[in-house]
DOKOL-134490 format. One record per residue (C-alpha): residue number from 1; residue in three letters; y, z, x. Coordinates in steps of 0.25 Angstrom, whole numbers. Each point is the difference from the previous one (the first is absolute). Example, Ala and Ser with C-alpha at 12.3 -4.5 7.8 and 13.67 -1.06 7.14 Angstrom:
<sites>
<site drenvo="1" base="ALA" Y="-18" Z="31" X="49"/>
<site drenvo="2" base="SER" Y="14" Z="-2" X="6"/>
</sites>
This chain:
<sites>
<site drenvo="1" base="UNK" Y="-55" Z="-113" X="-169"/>
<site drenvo="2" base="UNK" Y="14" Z="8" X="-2"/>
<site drenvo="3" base="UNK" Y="11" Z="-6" X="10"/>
<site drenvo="4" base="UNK" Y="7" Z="12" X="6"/>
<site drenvo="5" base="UNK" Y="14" Z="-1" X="6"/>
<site drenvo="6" base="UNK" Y="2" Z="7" X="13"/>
<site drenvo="7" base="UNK" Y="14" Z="4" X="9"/>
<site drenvo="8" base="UNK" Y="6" Z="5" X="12"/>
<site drenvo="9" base="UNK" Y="14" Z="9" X="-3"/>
<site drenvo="10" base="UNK" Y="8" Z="5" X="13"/>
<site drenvo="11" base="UNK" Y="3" Z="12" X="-10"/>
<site drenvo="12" base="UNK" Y="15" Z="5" X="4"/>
<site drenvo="13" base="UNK" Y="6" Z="14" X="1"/>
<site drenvo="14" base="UNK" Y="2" Z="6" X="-12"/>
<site drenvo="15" base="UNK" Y="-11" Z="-6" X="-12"/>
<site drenvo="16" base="UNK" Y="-12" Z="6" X="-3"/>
<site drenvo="17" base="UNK" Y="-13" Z="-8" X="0"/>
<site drenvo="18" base="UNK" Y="-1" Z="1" X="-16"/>
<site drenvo="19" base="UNK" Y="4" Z="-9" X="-11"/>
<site drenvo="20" base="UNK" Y="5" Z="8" X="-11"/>
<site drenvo="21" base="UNK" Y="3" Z="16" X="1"/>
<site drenvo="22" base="UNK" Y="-8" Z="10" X="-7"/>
<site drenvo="23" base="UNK" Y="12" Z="11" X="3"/>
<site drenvo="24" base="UNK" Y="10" Z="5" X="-11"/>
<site drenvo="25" base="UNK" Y="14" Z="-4" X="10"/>
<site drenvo="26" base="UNK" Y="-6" Z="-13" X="7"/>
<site drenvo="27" base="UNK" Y="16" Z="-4" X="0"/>
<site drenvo="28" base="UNK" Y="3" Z="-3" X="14"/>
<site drenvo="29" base="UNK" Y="-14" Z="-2" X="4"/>
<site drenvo="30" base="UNK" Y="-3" Z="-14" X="5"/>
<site drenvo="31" base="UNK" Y="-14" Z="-8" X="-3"/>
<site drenvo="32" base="UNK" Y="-7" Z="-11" X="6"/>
<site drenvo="33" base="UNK" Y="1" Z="-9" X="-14"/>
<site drenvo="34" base="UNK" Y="15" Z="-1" X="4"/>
<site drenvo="35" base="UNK" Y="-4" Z="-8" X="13"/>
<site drenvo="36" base="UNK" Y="-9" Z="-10" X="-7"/>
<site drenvo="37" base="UNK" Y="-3" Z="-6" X="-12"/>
<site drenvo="38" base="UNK" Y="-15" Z="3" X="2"/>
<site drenvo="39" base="UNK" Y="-12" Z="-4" X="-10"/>
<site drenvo="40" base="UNK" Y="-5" Z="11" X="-9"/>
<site drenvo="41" base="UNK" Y="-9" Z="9" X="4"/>
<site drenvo="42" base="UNK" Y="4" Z="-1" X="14"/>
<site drenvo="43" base="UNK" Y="-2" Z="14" X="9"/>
<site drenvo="44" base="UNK" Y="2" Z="7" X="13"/>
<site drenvo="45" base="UNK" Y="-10" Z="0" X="10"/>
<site drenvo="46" base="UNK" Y="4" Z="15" X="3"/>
<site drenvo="47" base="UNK" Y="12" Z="4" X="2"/>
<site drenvo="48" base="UNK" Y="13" Z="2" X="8"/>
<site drenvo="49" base="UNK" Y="9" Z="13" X="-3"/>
<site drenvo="50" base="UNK" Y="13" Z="-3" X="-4"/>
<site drenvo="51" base="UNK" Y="6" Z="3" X="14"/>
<site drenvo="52" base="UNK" Y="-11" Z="-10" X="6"/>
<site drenvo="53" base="UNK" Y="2" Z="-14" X="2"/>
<site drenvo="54" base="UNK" Y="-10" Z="-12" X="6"/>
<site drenvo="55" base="UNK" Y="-11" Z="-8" X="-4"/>
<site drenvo="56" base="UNK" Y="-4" Z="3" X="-13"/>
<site drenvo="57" base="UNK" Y="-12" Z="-9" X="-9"/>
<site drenvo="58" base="UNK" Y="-2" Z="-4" X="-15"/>
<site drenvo="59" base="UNK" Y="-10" Z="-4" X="-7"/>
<site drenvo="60" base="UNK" Y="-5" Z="-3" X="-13"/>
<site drenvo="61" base="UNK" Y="-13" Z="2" X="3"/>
<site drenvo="62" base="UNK" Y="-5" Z="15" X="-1"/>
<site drenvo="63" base="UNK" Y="-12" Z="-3" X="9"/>
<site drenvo="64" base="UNK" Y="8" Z="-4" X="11"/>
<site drenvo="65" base="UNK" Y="8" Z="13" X="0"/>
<site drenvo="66" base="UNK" Y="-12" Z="10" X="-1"/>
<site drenvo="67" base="UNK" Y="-5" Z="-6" X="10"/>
<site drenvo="68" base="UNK" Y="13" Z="1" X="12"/>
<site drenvo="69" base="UNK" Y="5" Z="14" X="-7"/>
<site drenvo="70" base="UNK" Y="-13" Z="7" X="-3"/>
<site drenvo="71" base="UNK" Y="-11" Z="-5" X="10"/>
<site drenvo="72" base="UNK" Y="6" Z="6" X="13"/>
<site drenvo="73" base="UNK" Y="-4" Z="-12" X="7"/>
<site drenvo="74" base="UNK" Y="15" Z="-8" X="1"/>
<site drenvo="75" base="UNK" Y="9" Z="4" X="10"/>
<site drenvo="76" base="UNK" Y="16" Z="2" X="-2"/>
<site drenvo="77" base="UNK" Y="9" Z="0" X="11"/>
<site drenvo="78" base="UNK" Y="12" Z="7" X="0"/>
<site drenvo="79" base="UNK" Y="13" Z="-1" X="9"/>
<site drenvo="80" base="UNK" Y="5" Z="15" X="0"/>
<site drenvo="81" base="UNK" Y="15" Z="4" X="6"/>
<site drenvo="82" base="UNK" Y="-1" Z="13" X="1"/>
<site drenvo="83" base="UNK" Y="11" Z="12" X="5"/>
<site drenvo="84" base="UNK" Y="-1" Z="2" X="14"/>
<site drenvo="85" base="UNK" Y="-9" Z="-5" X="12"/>
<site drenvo="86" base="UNK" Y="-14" Z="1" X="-3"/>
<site drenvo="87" base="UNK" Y="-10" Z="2" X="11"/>
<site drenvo="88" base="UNK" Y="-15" Z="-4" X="5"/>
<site drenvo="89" base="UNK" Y="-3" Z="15" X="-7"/>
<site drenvo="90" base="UNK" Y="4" Z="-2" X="-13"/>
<site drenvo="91" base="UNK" Y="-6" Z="-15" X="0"/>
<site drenvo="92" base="UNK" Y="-14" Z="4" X="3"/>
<site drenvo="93" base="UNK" Y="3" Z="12" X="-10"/>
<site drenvo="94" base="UNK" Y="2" Z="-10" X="-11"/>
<site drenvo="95" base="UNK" Y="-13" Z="-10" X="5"/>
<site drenvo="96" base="UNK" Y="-10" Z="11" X="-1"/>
<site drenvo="97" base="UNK" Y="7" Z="7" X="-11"/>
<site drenvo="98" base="UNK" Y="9" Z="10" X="-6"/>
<site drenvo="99" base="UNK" Y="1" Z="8" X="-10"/>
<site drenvo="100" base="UNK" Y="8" Z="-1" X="-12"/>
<site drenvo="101" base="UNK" Y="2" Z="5" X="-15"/>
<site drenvo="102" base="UNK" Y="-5" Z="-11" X="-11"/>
<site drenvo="103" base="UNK" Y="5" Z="7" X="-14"/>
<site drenvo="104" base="UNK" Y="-2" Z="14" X="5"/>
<site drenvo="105" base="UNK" Y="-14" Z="-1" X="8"/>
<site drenvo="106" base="UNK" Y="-1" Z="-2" X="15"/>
<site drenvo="107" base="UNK" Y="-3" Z="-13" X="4"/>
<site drenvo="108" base="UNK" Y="-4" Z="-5" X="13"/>
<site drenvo="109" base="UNK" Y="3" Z="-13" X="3"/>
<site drenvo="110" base="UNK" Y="-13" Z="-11" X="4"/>
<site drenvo="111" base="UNK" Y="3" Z="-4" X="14"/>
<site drenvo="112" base="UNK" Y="9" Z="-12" X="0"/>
<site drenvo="113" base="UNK" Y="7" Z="-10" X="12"/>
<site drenvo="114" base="UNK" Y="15" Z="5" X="5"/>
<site drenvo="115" base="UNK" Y="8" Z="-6" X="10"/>
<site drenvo="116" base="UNK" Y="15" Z="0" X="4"/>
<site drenvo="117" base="UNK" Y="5" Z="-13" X="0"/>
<site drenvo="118" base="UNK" Y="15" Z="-5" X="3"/>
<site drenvo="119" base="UNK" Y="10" Z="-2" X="-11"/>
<site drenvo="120" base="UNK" Y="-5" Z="-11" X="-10"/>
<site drenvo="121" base="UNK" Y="9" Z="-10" X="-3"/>
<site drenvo="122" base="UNK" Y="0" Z="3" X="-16"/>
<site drenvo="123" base="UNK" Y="11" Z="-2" X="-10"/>
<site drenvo="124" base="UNK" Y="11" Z="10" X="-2"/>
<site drenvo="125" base="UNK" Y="-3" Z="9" X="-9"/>
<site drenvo="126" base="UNK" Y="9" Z="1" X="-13"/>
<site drenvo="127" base="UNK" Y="2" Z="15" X="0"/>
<site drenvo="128" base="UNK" Y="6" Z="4" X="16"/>
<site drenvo="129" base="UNK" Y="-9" Z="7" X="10"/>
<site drenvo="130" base="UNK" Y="8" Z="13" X="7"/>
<site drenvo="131" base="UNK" Y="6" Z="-7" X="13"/>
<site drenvo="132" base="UNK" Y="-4" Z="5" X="14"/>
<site drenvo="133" base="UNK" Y="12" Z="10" X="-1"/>
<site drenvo="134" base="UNK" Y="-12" Z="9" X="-7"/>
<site drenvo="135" base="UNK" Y="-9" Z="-1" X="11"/>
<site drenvo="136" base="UNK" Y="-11" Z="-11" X="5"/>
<site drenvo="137" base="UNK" Y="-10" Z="-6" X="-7"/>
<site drenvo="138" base="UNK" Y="-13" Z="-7" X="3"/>
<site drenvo="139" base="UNK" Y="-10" Z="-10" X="-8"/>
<site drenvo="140" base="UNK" Y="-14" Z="1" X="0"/>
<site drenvo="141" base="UNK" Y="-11" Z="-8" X="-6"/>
<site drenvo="142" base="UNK" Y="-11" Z="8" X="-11"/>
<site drenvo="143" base="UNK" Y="-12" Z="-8" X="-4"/>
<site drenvo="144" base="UNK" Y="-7" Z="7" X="-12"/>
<site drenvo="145" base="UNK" Y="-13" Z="-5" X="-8"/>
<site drenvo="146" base="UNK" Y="5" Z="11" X="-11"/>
<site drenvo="147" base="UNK" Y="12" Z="3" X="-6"/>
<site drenvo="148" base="UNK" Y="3" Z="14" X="-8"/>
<site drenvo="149" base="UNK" Y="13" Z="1" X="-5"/>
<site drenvo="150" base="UNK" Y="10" Z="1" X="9"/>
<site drenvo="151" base="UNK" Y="-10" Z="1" X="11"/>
<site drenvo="152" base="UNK" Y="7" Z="-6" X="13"/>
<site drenvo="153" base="UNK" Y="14" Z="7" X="-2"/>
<site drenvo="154" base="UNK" Y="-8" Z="14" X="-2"/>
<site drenvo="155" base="UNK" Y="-10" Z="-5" X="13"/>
<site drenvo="156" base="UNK" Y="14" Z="-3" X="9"/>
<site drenvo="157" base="UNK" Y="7" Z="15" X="-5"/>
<site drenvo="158" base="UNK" Y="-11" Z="8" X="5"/>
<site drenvo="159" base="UNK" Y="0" Z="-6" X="13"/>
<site drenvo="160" base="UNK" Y="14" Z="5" X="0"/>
<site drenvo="161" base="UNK" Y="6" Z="-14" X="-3"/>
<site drenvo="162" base="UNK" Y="6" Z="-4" X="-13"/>
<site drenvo="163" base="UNK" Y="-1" Z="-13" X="-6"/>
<site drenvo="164" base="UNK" Y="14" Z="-5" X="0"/>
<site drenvo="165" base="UNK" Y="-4" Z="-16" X="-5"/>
<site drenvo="166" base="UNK" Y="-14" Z="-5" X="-4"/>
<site drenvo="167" base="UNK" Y="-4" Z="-15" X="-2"/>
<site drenvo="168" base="UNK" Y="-14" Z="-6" X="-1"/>
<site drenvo="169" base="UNK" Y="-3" Z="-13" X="7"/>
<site drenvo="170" base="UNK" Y="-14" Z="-2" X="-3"/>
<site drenvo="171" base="UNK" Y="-10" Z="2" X="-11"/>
<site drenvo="172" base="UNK" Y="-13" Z="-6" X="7"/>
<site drenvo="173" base="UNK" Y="1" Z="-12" X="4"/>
<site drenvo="174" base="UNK" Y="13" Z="-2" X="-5"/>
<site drenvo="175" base="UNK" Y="14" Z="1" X="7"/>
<site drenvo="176" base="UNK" Y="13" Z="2" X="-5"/>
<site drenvo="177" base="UNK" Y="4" Z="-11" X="9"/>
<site drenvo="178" base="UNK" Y="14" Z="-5" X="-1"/>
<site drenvo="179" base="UNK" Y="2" Z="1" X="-18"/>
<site drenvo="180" base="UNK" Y="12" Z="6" X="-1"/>
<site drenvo="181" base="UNK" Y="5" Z="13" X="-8"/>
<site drenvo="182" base="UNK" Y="-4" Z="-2" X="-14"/>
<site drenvo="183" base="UNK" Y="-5" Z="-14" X="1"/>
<site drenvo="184" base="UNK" Y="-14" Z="-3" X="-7"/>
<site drenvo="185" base="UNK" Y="-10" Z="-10" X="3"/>
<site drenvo="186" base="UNK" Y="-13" Z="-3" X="-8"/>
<site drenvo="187" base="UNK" Y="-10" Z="-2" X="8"/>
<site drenvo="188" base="UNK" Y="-16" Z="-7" X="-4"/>
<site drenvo="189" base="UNK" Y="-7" Z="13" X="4"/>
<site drenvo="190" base="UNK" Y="1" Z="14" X="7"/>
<site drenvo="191" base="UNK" Y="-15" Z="3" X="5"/>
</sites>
């Protein structure tokens, strides 16, 4: 039997969650190879967009990754600050569902668990946040089982409220913990 590797990033601001760039003027654009020396073969379990930060998963093994990104069974939690003081209204908007627009087709969102929590206690982020002279702000906690592309800063814009910071903390059963801002950890298994 093939012996995979498998990892936990706290993927910081700023990287995308790729390895090498399939763009012309990949320059100034940082990847996750730059982080760690990991093995060949080694992918993303989905993906954070470039402005997204948090708990992110490797593997070497394909089967694991179909099976957390494709299978719509695997939950992701997202802490979400977002512009503004977000309401009971709009949280119950985004558990039953909203509609957004995935490549140019409307899309309505699966129901899905939001709360507003307090301010987590997470790392400073390496790019500054607008300060409070621009207006209040408010965190909220998403939990989707899917994940279209760019899904929860379109879901929190059309309740009125854009996302202004978005880290994962959890992929399953597994929890961003206390690893640190760049820091990976090999781990035995993922499922």
């Amino acid at each position: 039997m093939e012996s995979h590797q498998h990892f936990l990033l706290y993927k910081p601001y700023g990287y995308l969650s790729q390895f090498i760039s399939n763009q012309k003027f990949k320059n100034k654009k940082k990847m996750l190879g730059e982080l760690y020396d990991f093995p060949t073969g080694t992918m993303a379990i989905g993906r954070l967009d470039e402005k997204s930060e948090g708990l992110l998963l490797l593997t070497t093994d394909g089967k694991v990754s179909d099976y957390i990104t494709t299978r719509g069974k695997v939950e992701k939690e997202y802490y979400v600050q977002v512009d503004g003081i977000v309401s009971e209204k709009e949280i119950n908007q985004l558990t039953t569902g909203v509609e957004i627009s995935i490549e140019g087709k409307k899309y309505t969102t699966k129901p899905c668990k939001a709360s507003i929590i307090s301010s987590p206690n997470l790392p400073e982020r390496a790019k500054k946040i607008r300060d409070d002279r621009h207006g209040p702000t408010s965190w909220i906690s998403i939990t989707l089982k899917e994940g279209k592309f760019r899904q929860v800063r379109k879901m929190t814009a059309v309740v009125g409220f854009p996302t202004l910071r978005l880290v994962r903390v959890r992929v399953g059963h597994i929890f961003l913990g206390n690893l640190q801002v760049g820091e990976v950890k090999e781990v035995s298994h993922l499922m």
